[in-house]
N, C-alpha and C positions, 0 to 999 in steps of 0.2 A: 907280288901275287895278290894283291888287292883285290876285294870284290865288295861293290859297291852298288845295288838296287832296290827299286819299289815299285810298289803297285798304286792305283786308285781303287777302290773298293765302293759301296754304297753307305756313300757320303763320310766316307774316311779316305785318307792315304798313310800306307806304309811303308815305311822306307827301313834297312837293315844294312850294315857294314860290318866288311870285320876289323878286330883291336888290335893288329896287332903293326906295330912301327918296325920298318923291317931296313938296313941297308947293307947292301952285298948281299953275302953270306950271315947276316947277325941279323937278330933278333934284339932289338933294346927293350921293348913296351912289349907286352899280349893284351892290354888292357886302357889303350887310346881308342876315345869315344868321337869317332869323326864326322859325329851325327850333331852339330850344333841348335842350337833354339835360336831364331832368329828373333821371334817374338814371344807375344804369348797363342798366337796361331800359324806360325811358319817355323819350317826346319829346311835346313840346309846342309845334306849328305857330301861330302867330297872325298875324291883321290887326287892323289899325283904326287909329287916330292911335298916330303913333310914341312917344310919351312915355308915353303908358296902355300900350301892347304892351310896354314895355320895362321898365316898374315893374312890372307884374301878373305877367309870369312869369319875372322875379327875383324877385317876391316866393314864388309858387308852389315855386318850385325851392328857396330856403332852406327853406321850411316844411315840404318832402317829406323833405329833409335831415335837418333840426330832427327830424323824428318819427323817421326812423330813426335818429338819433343818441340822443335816449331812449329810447329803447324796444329800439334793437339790430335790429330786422326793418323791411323797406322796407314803403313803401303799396303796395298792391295796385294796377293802373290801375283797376280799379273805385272805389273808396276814395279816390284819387290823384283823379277826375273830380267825386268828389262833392263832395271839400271844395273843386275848385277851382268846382263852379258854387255853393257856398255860401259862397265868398268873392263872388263876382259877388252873390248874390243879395243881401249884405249892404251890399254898396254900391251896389243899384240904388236902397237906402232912403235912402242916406246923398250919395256922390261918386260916382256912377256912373263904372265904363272903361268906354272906349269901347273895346271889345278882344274879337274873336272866338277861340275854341279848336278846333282838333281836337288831341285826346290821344289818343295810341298809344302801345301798352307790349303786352309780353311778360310773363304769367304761367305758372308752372311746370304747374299745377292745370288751367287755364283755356286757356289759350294764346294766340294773338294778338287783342289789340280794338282798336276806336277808336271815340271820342267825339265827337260832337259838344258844342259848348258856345256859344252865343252871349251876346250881351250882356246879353240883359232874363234870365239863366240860366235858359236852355231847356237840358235835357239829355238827349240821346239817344245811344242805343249804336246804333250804324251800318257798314255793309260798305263803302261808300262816302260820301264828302261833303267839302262844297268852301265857299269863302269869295271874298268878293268879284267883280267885274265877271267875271273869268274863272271864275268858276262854272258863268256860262250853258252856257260852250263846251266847260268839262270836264266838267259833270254830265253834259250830253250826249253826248260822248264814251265815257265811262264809263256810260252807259245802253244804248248801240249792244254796246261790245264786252266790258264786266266779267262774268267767270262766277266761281264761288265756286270754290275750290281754284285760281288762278291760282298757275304755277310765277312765281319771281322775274325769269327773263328775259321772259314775257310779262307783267308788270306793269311792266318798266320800261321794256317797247315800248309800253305804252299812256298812261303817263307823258310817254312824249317826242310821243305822236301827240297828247295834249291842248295840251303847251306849243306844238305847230306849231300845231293850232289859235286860240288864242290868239293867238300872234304873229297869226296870219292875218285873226283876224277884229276884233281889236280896234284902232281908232283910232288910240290910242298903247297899243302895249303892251310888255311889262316885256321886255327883252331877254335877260336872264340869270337862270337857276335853279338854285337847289338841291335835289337830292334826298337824303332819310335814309331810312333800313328800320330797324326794329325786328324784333329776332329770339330764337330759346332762344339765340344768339351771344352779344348784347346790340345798344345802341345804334351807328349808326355811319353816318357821311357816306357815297355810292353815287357821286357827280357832281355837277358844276356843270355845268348846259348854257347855254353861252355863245356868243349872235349870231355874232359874229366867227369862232370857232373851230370851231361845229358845223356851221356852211353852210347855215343853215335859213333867216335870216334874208330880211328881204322888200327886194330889190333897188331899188335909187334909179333914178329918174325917167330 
């Protein structure tokens, strides 16, 4: 039951996942952060089975490294999205991950984007977009109320309006979230919104 999205905003992107590591029926973790820092201006959201999510962008984040460490200049989040859906695409030939992306970064030139990237590497550049079961509820959410040039406090009201939804409409769904923004700042953690603590939660029987 993953739910994994973001928005662009004026001259930010935010991106939100939920914590919690789930298989079958078990809960191991509520408190996995699958929102990585790629840089010091790029973040890289992912779903999919936990072992691919967790190889593929350590793998991604050393190589982003790696180039800026030869070369002396970072990737670009354009550049940063390509090589990461041409790592995907190289082992859809070979070991396929099982492993979705949205990538968000802040360029100087450019300013803020975000990626989509899924698994068979489809790559699109997108204002919005979302991963797993609570996609249905935040794409929609984000269809209703996303306008372009969004200031940071209304993208992080519609952030928490999709995680209510969520919680609301899904069966079993993820209790605790993280959110990140990308900005000219750089990278950086916004909030954990957590069942217990933020009172959203869906009351027992």
């Amino acid at each position: 039951m993953e739910s994994v999205f973001g928005l662009v905003g004026n001259g930010f992107v935010i991106v939100a996942a939920d914590t919690s590591a789930v298989h079958s029926i078990l809960v191991h973790k509520s408190n996995e952060d699958k929102i990585m820092v790629l840089d010091s201006h790029k973040l890289v959201a992912a779903s999919g089975e936990p072992g691919d999510r967790v190889q593929f962008t350590e793998y991604i984040q050393k190589n982003v490294a790696l180039y800026q460490f030869r070369n002396g200049i970072p990737l670009t989040t354009a550049a940063a999205a390509n090589f990461t859906r041409g790592e995907l695409a190289t082992a859809l030939r070979k070991n396929p991950y099982s492993v979705n992306v949205l990538l968000a970064g802040y360029d100087k030139e450019t300013g803020p984007s975000l990626y989509y990237i899924d698994y068979i590497a489809t790559l699109h550049k997108v204002e919005k977009g979302a991963f797993g079961y609570g996609s249905y509820f935040s794409l929609a959410m984000m269809d209703r109320h996303y306008h372009s040039g969004m200031t940071e406090e209304e993208a992080i009201d519609l952030v928490d309006k999709c995680i209510l939804e969520i919680r609301s409409r899904l069966v079993v769904a993820p209790p605790n979230f993280v959110i990140k923004i990308v900005d000219k700042n750089g990278a950086r953690e916004v909030a954990w919104r957590e069942s217990i603590k933020d009172g959203v939660s869906v009351p027992s029987a």
